[in-house]
PQR file with spaces between the fields and no chain letter, atoms N, CA, C, O and H, PARSE charges and radii, in Angstrom:
ATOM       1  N    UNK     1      37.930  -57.419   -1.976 -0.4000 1.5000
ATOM       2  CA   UNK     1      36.864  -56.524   -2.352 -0.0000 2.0000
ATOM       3  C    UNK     1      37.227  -55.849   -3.668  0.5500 1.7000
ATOM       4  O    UNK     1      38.359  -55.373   -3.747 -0.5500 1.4000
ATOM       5  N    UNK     2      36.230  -55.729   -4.936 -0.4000 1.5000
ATOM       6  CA   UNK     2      36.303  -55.102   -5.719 -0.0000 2.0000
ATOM       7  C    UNK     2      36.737  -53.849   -6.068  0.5500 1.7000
ATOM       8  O    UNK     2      35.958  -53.126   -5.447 -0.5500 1.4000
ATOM       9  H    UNK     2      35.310  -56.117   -4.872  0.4000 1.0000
ATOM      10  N    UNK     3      37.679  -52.953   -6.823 -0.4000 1.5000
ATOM      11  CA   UNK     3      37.505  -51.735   -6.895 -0.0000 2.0000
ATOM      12  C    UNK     3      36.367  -51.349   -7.862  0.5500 1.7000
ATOM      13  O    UNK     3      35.845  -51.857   -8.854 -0.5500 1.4000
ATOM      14  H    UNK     3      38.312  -53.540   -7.327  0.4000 1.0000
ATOM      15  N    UNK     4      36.208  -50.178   -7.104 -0.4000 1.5000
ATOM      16  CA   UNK     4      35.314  -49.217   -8.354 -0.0000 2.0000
ATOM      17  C    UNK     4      35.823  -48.499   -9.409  0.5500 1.7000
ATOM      18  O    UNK     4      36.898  -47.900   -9.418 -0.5500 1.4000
ATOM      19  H    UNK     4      36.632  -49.766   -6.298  0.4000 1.0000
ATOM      20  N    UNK     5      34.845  -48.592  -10.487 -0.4000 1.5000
ATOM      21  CA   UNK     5      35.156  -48.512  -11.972 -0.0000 2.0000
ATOM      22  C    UNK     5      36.042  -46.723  -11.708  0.5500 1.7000
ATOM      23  O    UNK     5      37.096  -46.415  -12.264 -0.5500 1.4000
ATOM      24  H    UNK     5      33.971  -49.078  -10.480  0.4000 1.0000
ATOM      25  N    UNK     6      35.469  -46.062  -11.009 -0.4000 1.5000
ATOM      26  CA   UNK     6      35.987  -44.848  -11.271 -0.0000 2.0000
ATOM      27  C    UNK     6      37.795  -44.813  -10.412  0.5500 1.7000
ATOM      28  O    UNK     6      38.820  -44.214  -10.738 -0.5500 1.4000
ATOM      29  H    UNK     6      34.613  -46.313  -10.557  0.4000 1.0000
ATOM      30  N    UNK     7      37.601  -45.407   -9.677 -0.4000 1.5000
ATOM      31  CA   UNK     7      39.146  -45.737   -8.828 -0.0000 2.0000
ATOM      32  C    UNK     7      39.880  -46.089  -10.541  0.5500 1.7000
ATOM      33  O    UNK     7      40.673  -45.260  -10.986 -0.5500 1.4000
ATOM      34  H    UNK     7      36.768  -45.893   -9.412  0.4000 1.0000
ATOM      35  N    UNK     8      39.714  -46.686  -10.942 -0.4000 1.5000
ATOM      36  CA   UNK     8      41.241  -47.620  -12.630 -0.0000 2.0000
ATOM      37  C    UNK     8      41.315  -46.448  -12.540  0.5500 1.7000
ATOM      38  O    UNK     8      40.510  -45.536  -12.351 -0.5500 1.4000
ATOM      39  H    UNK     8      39.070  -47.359  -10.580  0.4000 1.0000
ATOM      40  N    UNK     9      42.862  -46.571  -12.763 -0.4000 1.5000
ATOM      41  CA   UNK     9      43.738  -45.016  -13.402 -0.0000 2.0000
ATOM      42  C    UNK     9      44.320  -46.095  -15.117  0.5500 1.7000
ATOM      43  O    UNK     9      44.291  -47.322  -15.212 -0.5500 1.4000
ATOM      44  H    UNK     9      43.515  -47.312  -12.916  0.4000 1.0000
ATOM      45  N    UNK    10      44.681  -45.309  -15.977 -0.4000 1.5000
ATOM      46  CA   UNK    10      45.318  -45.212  -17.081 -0.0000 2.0000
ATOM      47  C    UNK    10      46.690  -45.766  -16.611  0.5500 1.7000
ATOM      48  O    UNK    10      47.246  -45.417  -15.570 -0.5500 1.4000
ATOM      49  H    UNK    10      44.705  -44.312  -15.900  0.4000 1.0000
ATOM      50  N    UNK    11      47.066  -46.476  -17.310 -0.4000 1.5000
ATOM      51  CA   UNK    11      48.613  -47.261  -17.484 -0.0000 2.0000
ATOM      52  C    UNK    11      48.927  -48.287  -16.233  0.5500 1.7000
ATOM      53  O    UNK    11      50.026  -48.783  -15.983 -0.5500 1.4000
ATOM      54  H    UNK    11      46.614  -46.759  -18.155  0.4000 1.0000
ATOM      55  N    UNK    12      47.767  -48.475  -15.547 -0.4000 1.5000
ATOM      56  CA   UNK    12      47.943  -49.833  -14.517 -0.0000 2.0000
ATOM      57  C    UNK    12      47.336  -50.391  -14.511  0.5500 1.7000
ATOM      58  O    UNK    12      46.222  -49.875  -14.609 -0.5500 1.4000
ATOM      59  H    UNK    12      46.874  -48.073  -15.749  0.4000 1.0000
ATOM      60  N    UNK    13      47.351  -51.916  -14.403 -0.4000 1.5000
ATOM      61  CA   UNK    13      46.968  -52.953  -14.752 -0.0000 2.0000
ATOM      62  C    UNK    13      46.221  -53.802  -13.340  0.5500 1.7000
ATOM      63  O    UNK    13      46.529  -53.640  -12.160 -0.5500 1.4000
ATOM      64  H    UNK    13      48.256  -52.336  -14.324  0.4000 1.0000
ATOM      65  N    UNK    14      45.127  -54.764  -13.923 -0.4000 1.5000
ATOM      66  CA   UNK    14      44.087  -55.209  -12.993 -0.0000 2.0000
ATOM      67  C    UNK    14      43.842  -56.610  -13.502  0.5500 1.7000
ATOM      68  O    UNK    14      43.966  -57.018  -14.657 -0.5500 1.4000
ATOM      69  H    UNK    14      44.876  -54.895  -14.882  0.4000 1.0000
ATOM      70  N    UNK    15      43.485  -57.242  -12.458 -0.4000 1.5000
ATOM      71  CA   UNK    15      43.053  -58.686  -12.655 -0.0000 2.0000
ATOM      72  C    UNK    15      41.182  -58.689  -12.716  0.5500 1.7000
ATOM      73  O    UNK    15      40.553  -58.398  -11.699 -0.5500 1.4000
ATOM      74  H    UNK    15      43.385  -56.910  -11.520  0.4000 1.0000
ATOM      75  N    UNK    16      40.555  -59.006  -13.858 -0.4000 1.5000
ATOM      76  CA   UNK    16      38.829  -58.861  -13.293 -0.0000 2.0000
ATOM      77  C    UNK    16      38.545  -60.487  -13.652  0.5500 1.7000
ATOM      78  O    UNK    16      39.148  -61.273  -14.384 -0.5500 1.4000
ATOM      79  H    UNK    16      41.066  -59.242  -14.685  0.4000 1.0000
ATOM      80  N    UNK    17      37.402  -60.623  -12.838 -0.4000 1.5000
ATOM      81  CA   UNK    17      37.082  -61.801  -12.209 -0.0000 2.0000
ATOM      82  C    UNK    17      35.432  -61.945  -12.693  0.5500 1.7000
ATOM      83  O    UNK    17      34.564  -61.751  -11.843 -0.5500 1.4000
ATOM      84  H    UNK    17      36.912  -59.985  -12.244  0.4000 1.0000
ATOM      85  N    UNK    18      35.083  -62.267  -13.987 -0.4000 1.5000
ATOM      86  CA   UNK    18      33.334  -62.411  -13.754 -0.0000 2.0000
ATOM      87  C    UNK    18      33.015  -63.422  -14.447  0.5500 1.7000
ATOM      88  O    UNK    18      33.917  -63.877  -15.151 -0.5500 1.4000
ATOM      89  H    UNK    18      35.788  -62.425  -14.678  0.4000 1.0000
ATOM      90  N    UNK    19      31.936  -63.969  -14.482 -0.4000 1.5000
ATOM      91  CA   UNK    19      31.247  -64.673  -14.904 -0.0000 2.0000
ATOM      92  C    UNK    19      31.992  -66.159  -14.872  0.5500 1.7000
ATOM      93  O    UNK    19      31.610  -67.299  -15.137 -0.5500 1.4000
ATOM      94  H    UNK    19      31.204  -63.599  -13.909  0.4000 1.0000
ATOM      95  N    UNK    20      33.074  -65.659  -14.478 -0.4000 1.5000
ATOM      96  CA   UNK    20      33.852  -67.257  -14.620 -0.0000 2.0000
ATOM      97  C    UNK    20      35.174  -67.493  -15.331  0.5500 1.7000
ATOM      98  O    UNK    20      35.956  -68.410  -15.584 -0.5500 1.4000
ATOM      99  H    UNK    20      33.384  -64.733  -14.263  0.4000 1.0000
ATOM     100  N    UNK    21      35.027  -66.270  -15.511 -0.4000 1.5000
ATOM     101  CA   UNK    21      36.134  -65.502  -16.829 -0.0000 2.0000
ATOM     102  C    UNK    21      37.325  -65.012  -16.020  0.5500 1.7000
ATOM     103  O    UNK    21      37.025  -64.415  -14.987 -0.5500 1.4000
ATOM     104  H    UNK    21      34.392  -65.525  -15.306  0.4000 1.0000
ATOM     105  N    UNK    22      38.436  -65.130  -16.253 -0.4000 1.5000
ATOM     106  CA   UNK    22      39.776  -64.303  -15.510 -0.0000 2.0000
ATOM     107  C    UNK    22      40.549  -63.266  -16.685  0.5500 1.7000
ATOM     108  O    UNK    22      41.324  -63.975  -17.326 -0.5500 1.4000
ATOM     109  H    UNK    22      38.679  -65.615  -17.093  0.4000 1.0000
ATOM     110  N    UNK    23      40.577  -62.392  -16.984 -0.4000 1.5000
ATOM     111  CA   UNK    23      41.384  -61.554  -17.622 -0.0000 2.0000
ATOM     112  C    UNK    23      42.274  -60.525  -16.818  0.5500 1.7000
ATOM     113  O    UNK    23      41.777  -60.033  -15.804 -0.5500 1.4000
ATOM     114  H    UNK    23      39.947  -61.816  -16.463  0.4000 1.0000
ATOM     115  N    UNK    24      43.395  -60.206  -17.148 -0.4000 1.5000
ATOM     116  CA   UNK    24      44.462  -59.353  -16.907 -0.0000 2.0000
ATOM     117  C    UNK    24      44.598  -57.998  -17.842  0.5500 1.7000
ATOM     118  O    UNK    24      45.117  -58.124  -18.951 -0.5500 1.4000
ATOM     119  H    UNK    24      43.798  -60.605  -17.972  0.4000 1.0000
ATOM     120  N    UNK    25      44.178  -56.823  -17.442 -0.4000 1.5000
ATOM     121  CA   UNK    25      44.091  -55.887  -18.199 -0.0000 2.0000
ATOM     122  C    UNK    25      44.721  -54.605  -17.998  0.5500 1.7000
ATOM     123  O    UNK    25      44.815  -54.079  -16.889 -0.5500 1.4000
ATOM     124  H    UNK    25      43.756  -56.721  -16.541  0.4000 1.0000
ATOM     125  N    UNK    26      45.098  -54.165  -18.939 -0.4000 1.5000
ATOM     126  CA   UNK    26      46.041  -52.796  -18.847 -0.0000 2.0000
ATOM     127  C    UNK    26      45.046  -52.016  -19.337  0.5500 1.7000
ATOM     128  O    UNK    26      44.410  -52.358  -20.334 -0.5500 1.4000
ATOM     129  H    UNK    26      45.021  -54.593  -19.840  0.4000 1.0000
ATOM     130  N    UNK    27      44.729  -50.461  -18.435 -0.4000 1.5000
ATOM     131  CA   UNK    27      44.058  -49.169  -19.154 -0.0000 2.0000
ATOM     132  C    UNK    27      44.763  -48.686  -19.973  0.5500 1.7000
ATOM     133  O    UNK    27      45.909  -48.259  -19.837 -0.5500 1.4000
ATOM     134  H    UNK    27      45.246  -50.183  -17.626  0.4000 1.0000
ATOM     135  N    UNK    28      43.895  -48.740  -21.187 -0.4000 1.5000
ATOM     136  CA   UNK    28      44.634  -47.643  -22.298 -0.0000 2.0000
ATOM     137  C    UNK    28      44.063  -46.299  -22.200  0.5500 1.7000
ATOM     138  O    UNK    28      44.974  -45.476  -22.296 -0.5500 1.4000
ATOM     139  H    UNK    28      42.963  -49.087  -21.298  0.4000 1.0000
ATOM     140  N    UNK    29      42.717  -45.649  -22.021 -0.4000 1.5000
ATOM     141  CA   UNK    29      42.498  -44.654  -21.767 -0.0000 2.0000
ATOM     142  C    UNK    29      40.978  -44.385  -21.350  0.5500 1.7000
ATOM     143  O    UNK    29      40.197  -45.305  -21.590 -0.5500 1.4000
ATOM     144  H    UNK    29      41.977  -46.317  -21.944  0.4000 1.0000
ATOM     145  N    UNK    30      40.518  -43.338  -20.810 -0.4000 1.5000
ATOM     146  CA   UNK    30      39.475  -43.148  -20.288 -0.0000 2.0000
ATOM     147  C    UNK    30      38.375  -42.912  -21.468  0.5500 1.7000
ATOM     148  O    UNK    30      38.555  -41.933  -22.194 -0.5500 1.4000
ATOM     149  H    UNK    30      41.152  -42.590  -20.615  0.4000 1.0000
ATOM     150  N    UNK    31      37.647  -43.453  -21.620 -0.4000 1.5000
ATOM     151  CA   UNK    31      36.698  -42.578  -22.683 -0.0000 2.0000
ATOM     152  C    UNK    31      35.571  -41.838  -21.949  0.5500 1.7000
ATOM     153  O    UNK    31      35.576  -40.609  -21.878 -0.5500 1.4000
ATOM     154  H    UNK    31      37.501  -44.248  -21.031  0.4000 1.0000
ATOM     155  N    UNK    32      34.665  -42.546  -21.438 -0.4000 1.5000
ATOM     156  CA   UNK    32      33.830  -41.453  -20.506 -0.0000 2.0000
ATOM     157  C    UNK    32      32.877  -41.956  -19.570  0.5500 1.7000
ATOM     158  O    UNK    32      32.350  -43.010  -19.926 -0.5500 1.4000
ATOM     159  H    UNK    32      34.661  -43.544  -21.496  0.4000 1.0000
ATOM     160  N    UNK    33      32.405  -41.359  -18.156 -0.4000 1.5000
ATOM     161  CA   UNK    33      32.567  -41.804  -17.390 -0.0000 2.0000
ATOM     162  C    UNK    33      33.033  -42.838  -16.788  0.5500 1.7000
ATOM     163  O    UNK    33      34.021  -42.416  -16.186 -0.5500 1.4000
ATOM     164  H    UNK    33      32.833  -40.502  -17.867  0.4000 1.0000
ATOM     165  N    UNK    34      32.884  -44.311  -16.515 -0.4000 1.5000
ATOM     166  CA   UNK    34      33.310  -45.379  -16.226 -0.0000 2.0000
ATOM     167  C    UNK    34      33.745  -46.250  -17.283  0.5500 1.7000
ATOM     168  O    UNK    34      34.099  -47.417  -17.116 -0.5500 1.4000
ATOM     169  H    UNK    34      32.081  -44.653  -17.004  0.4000 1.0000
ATOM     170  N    UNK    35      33.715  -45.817  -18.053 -0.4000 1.5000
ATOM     171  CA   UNK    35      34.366  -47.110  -19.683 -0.0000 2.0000
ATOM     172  C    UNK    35      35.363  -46.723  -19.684  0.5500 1.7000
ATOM     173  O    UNK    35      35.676  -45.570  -19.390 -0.5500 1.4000
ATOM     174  H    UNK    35      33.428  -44.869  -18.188  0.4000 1.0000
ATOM     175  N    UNK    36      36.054  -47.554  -19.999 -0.4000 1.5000
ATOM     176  CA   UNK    36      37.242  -47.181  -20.599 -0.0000 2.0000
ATOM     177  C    UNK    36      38.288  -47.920  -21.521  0.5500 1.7000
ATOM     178  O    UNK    36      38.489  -49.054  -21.087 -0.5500 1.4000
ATOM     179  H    UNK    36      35.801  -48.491  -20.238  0.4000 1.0000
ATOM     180  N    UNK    37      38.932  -47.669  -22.524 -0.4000 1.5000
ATOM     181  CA   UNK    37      39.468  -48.517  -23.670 -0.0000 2.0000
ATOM     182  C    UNK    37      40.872  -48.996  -22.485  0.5500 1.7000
ATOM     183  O    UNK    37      41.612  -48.332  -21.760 -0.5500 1.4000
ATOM     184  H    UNK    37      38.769  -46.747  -22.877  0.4000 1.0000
ATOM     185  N    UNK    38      40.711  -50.691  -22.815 -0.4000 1.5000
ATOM     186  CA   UNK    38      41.548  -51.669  -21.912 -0.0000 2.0000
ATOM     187  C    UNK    38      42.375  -52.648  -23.153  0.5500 1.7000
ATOM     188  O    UNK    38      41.853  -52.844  -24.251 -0.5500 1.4000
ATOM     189  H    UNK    38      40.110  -51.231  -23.405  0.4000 1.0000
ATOM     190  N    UNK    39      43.646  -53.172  -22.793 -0.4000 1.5000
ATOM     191  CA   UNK    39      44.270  -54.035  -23.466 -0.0000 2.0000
ATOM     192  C    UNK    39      43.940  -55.458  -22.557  0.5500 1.7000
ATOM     193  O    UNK    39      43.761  -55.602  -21.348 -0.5500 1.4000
ATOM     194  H    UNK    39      44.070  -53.012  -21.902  0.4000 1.0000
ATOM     195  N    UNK    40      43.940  -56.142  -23.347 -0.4000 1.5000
ATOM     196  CA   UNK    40      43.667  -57.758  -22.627 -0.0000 2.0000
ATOM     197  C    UNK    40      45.352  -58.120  -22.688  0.5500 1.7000
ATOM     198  O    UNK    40      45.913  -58.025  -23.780 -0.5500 1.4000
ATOM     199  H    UNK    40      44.085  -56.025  -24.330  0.4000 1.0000
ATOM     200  N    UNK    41      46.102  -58.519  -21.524 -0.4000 1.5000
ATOM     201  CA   UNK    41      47.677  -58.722  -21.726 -0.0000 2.0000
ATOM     202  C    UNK    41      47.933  -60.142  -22.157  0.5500 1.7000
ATOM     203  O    UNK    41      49.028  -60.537  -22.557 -0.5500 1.4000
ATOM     204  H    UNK    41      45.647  -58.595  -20.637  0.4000 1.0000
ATOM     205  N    UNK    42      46.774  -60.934  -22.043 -0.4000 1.5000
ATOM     206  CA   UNK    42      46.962  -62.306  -22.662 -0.0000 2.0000
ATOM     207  C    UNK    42      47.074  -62.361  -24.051  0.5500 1.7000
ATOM     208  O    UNK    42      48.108  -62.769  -24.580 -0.5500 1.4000
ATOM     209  H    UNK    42      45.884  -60.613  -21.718  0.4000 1.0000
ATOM     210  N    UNK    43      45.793  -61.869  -24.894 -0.4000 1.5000
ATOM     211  CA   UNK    43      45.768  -62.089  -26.263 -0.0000 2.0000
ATOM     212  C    UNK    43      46.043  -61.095  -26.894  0.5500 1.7000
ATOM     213  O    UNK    43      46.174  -61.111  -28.118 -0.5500 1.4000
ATOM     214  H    UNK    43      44.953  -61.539  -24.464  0.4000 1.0000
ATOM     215  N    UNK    44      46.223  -59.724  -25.939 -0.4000 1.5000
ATOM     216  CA   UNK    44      46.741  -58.373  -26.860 -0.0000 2.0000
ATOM     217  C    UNK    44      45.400  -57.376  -27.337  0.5500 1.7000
ATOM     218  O    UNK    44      45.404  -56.174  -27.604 -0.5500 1.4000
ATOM     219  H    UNK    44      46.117  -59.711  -24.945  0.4000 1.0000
ATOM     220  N    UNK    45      44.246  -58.371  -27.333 -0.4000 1.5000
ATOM     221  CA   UNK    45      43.092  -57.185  -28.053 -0.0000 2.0000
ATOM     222  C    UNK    45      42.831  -56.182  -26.934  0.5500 1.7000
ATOM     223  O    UNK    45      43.347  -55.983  -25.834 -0.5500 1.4000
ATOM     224  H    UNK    45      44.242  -59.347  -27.116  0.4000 1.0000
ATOM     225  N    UNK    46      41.764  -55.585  -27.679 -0.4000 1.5000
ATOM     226  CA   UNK    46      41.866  -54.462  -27.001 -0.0000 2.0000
ATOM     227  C    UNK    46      40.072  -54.297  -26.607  0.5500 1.7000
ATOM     228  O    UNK    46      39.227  -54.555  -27.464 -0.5500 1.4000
ATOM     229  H    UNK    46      41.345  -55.747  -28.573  0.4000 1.0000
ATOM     230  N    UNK    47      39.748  -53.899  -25.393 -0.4000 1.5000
ATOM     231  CA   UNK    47      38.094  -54.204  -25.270 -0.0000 2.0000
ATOM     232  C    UNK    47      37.846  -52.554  -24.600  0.5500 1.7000
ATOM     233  O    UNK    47      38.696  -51.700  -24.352 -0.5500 1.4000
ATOM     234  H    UNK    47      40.435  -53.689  -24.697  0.4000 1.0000
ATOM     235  N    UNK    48      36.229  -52.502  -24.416 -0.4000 1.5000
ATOM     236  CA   UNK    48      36.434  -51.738  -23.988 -0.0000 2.0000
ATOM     237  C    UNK    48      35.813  -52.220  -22.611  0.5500 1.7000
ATOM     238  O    UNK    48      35.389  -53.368  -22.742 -0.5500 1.4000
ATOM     239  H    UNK    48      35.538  -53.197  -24.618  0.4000 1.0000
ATOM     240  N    UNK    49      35.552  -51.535  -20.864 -0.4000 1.5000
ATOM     241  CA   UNK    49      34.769  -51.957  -19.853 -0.0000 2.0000
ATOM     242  C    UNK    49      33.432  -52.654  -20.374  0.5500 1.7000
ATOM     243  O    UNK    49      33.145  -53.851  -20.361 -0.5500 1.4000
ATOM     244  H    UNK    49      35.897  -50.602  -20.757  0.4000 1.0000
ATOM     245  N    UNK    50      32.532  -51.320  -20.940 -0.4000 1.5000
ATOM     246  CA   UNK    50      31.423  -51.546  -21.132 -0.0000 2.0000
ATOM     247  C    UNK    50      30.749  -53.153  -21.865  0.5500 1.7000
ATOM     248  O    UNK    50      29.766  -53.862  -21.650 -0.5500 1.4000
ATOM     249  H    UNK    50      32.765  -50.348  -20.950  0.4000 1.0000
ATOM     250  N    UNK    51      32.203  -53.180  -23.029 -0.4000 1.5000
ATOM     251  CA   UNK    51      31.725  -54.643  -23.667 -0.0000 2.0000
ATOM     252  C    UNK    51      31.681  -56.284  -22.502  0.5500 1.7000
ATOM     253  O    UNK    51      30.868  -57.206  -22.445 -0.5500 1.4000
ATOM     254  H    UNK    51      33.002  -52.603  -23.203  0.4000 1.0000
ATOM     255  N    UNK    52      33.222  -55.944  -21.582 -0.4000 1.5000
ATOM     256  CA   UNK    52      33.403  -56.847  -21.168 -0.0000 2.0000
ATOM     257  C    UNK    52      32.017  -57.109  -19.971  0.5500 1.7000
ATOM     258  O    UNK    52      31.356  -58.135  -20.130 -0.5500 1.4000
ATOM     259  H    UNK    52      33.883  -55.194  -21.628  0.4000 1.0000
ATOM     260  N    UNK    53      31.686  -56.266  -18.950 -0.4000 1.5000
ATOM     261  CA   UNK    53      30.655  -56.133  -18.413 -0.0000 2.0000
ATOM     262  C    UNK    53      28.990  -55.955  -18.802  0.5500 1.7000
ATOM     263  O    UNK    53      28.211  -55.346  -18.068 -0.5500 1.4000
ATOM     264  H    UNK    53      32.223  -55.433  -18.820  0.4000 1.0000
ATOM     265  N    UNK    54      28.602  -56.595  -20.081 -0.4000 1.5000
ATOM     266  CA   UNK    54      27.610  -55.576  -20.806 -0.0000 2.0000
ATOM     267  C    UNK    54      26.628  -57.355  -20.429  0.5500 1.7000
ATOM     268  O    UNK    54      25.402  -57.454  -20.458 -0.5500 1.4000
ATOM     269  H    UNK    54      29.235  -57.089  -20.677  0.4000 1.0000
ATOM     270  N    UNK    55      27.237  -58.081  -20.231 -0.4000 1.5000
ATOM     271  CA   UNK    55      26.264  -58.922  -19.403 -0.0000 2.0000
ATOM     272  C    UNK    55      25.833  -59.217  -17.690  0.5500 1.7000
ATOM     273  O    UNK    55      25.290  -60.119  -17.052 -0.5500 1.4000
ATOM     274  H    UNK    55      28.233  -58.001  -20.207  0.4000 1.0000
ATOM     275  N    UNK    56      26.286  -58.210  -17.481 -0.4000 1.5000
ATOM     276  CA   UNK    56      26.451  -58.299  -16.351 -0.0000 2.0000
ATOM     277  C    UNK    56      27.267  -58.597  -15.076  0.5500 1.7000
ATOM     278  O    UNK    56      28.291  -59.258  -15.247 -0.5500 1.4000
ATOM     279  H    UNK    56      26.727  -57.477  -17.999  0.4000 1.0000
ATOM     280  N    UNK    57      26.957  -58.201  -13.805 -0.4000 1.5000
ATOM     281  CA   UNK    57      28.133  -58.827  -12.845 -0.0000 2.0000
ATOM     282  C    UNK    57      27.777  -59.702  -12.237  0.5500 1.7000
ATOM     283  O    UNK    57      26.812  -59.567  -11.485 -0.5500 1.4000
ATOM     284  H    UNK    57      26.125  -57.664  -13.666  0.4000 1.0000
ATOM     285  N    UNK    58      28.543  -61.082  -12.378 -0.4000 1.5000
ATOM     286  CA   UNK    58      28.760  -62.369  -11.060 -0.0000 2.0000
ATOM     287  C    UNK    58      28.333  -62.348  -10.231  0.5500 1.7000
ATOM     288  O    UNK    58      28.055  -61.320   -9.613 -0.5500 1.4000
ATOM     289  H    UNK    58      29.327  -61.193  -12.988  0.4000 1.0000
ATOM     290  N    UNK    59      28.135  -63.343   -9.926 -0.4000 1.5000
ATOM     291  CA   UNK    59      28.794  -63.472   -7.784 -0.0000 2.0000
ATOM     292  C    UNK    59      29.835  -63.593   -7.673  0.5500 1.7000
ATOM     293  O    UNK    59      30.260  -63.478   -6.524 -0.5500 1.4000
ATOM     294  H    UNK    59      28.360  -64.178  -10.428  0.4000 1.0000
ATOM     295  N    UNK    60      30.712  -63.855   -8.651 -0.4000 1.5000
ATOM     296  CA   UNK    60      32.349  -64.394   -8.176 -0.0000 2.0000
ATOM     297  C    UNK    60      33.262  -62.847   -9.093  0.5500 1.7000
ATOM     298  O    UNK    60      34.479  -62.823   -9.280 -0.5500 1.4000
ATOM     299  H    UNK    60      30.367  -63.949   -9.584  0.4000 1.0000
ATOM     300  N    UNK    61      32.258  -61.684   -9.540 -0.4000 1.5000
ATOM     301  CA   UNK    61      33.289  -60.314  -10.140 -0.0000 2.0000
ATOM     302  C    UNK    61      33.728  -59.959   -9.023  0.5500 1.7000
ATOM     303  O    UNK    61      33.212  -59.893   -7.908 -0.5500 1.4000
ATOM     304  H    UNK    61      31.269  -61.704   -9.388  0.4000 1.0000
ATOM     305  N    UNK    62      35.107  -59.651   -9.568 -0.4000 1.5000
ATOM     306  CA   UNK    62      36.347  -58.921   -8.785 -0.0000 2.0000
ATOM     307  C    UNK    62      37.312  -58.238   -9.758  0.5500 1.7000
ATOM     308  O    UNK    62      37.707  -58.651  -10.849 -0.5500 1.4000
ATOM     309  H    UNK    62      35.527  -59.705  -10.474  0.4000 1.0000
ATOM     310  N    UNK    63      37.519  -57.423   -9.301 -0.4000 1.5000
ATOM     311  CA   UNK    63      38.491  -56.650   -9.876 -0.0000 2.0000
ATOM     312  C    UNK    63      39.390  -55.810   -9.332  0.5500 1.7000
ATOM     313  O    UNK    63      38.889  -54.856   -8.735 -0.5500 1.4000
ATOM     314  H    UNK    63      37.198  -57.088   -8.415  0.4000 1.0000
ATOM     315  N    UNK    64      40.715  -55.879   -9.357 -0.4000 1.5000
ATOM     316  CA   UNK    64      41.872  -56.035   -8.294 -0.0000 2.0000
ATOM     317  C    UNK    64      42.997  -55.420   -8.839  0.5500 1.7000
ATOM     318  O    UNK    64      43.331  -56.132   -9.786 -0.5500 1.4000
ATOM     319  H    UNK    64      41.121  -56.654   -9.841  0.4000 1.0000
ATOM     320  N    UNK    65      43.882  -54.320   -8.727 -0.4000 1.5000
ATOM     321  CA   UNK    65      45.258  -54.098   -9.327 -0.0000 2.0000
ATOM     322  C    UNK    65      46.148  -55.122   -9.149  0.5500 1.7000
ATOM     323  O    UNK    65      46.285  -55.632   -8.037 -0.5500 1.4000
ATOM     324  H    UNK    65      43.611  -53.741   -7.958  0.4000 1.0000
ATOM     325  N    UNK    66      46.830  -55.524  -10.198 -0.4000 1.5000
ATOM     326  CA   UNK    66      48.575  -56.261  -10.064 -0.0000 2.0000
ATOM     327  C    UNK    66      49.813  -55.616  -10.485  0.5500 1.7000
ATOM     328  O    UNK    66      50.002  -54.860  -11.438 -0.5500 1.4000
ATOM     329  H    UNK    66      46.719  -55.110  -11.102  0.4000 1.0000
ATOM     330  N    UNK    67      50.456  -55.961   -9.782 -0.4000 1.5000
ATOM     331  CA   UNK    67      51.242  -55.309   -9.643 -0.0000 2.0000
ATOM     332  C    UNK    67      52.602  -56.056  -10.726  0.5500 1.7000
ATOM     333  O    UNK    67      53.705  -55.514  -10.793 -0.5500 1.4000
ATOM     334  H    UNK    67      50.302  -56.574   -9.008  0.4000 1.0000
């Protein structure tokens, strides 16, 4: 089961799952309400929620802490 956007804390990292897409992401910081500036740990950029989600959610979004 998915967490909710407001559950991410800052400096721990999550696996999200949409569209077909797998990324591994570290919070860099909250900006406001549910967005928040994220590092991608694969390629290093840096996104924010809103962009990565701004098409919408799956049937197959998940989003999961790793540890």
């Amino acid at each position: 089961m998915a967490i909710a956007l407001d559950n991410l804390r800052v400096g721990r990292r999550y696996l999200l799952i949409n569209q077909g897409e797998s990324r591994r992401l570290e919070i860099v910081l909250r900006l406001h309400g549910d967005n928040f500036k994220v590092k991608d740990l694969d390629t290093l950029e840096y996104y924010t929620i809103e962009e990565l989600l701004q098409w919408g959610r799956g049937k197959d979004y998940d989003l999961d802490e790793i540890r």
